[in-house]
N, C-alpha and C positions, 0 to 999 in steps of 0.2 A: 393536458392543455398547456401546464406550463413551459414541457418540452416543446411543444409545437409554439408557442410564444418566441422561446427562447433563439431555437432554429430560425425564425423568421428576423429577429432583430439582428441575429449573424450574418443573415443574407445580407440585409439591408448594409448594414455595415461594411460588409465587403463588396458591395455595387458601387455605396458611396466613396471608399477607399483608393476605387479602381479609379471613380467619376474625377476625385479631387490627383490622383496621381497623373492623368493626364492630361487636367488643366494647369497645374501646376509644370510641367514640362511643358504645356503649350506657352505657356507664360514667357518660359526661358528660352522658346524656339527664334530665333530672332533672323530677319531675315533681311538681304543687300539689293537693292535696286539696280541693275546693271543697266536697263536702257528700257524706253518707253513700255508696261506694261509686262518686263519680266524682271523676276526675282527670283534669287536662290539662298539657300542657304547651306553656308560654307561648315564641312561635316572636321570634326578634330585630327591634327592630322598624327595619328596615332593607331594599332592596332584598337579594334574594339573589344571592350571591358565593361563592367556594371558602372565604373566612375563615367564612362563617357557615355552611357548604355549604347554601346551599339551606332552610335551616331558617326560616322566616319567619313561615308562621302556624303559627296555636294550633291543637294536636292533643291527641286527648284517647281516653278510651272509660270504659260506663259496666258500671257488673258485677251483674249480676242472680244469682238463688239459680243458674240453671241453666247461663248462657252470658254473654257480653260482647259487647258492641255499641260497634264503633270508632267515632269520628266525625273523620273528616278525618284521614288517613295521610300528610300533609306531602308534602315537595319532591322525592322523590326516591327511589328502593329504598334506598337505604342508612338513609335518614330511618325508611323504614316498617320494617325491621329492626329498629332500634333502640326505636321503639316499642312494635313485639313481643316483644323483651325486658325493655323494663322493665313492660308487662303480664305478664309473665310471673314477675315478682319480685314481684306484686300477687298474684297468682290462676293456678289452672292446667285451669280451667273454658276449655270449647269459645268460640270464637271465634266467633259466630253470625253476627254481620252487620258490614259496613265500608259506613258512611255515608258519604258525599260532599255538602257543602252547595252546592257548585256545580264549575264547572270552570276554575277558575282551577288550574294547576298546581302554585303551593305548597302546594294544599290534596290531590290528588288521587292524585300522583305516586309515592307510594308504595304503593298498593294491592296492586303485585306482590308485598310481605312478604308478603300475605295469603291469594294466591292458590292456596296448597295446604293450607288452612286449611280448607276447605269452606262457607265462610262465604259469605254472599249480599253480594253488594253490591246498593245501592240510590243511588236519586237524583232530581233531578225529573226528569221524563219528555223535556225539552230537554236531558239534559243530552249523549247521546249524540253527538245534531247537534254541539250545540257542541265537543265535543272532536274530534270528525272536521274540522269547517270550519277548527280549528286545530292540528290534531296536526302538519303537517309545521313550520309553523312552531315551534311549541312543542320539538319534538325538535330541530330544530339550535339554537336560542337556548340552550336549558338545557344542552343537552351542551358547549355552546360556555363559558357560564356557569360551569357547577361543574367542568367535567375529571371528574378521578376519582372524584369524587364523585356525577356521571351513571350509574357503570355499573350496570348490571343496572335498570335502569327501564325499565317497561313503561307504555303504554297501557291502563288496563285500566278499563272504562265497568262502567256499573252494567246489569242487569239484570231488577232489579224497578224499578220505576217510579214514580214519584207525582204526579198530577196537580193543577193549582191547586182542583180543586173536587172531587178526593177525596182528603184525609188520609190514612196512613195509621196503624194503631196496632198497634208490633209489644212483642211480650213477651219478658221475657227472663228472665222467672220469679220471680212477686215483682214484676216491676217491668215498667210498661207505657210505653213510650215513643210518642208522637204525634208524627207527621212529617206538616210542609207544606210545599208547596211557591208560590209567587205567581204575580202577575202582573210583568212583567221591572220591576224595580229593580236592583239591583247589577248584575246580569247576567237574562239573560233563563231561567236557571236555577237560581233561589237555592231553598233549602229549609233550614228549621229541624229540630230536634230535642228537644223538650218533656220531660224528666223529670215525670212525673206527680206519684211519690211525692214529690220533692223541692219539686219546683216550679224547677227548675232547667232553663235556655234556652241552647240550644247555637243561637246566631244566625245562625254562618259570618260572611262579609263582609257584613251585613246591616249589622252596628256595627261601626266601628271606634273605637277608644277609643286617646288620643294621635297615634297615626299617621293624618295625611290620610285620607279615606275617596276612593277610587278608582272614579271612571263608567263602567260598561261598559254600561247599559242605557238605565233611563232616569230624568231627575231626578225629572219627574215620580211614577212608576211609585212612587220610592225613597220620595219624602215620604210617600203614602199609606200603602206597607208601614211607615213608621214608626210613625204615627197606631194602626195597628191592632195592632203591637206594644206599645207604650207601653199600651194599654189593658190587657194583660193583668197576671193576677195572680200574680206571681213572686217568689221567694228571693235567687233568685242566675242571672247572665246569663253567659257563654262568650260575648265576640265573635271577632270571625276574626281580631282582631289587637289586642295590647294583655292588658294584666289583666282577671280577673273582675270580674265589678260585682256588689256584694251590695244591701245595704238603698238605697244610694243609684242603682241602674243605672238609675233613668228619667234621670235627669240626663246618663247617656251619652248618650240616644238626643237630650236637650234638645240638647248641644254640636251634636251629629252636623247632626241638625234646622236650627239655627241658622246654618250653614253653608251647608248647600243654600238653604235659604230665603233667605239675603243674596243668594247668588252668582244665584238665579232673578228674583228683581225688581232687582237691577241687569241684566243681559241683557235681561230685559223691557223695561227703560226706553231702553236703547241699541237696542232693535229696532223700539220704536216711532218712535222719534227718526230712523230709517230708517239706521242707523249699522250698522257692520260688524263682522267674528268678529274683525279685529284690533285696533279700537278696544275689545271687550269681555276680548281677552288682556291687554292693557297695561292695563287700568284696573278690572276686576271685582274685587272681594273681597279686597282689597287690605289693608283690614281685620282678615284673617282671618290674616295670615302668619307674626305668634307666635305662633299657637295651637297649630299643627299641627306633626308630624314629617314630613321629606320633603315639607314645603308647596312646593320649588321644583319638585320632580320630577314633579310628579301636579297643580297647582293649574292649568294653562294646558291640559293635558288636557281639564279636567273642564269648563272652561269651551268649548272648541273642543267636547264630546260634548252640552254643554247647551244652547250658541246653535243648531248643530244642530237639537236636537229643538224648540228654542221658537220656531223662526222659523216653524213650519209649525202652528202653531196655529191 
């Protein structure tokens, strides 16, 4: 009897542990009003680690007369917890849908919060693939990454779907949200998020703004989607990492722009020159290395993913 006593005050213990660990992080979730009835909150601009747990990109949601629409549930259950709570100190309106702008896992990973919410997830139509082709990786890195900070995170894909050449436009009453999705730039699964009424642009990893911008698709692919962003007519822009951008946010996408565009005509010029991916690591964009956050960690990547793609031109 005593054992079983004992066993049961353990449990409790550790319910209550879990209970107080992510009110406590809901406490410190703190979140920025960008424009009538959306908020985000701006993720650390740093790789993810237990100091930061996992909090890296920008997560947010937008609140219509009838329901809320998440966009990007962050690094981790604990992460999409906490932004359920501090939605929940917003509004106490049904939870209708959890956006994903692609499948990068600081962006995704906490969709479990939401999962007994009855809420749809959505995404592009790749984005399923891609988290299958990398879930086993993804679950040991992350778990290995945050500790305790991993537990209770799931896998969890989107279900409605959005194709590069159908939009989709959902409501959320009062308020019409248009989601697209491209052709692979950042990823081979990026997708926006349009406030109508606002004019407000939930980008994902589309813009980075301060922190290096990260290649997982293609350079090419990226510059275009930029061009065709950059034309639109907008208030205020949500990138996937970094602060909002108001009146001045084409000048994000200029930086961003400017960057790829350096680091693609020098490649170009070493590929003509019949030169190799290790003469284009040691000497591309070289240029560019005050600019950026994390410019050591990510800038010989993007160059190793670019000569890549521009040697088979």
């Amino acid at each position: 009897m005593k054992n079983k006593t004992k066993a049961y005050i353990s449990g409790i213990s550790i319910v209550l542990s879990s209970m107080l660990a992510v009110n406590v992080y809901a406490d410190d979730y703190r979140l920025k009003q960008v424009s009538d009835g959306i908020f985000y909150h701006q993720g650390a601009q740093e790789d993810a680690n237990q100091h930061n747990k996992g909090e890296i990109a920008n997560t947010g949601f937008i609140v219509g007369d009838k329901c809320i629409a998440v966009v990007d549930s962050g690094g981790s259950y604990l992460e999409g917890k906490a932004l359920f709570e501090a939605i929940r100190v917003k509004s106490d309106l049904p939870i209708c849908y959890v956006i994903n702008t692609h499948a990068h896992p600081d962006h995704f990973l906490g969709n479990a919060a939401f999962k007994d919410t009855g809420a749809t997830f959505i995404g592009n139509d790749k984005m399923p693939a891609a988290i299958e082709s990398r879930k086993a990786f993804y679950e040991t890195r992350f778990s290995d990454i945050l500790g305790e900070y991993y537990k209770g995170t799931e896998f969890i894909e989107p279900t409605r779907l959005v194709s590069v050449d159908k939009p989709l436009t959902i409501d959320l009453g009062g308020r019409e949200l248009v989601l697209n999705s491209y052709p692979t730039s950042h990823t081979d699964n990026d997708l926006t998020v349009l406030d109508k009424n606002t004019k407000t642009l939930w980008t994902g990893d589309l813009l980075f703004v301060k922190r290096i911008p990260a290649l997982d698709g293609s350079i090419n692919g990226w510059l275009a989607t930029i061009e065709k962003l950059k034309a639109m007519q907008l208030n205020a822009v949500i990138p996937g990492h970094g602060p909002a951008q108001y009146q001045d946010w084409q000048h994000a996408f200029d930086v961003e722009e400017h960057y790829f565009s350096t680091i693609r005509q020098q490649i170009r010029a070493i590929i003509n020159d019949m030169g190799t991916i290790n003469e284009a690591t040691e000497s591309v964009g070289l240029s560019e290395k005050g600019k950026w956050l994390l410019f050591d960690d990510y800038h010989k990547r993007n160059i190793t993913a670019a000569f890549t793609e521009l040697e088979w031109e």
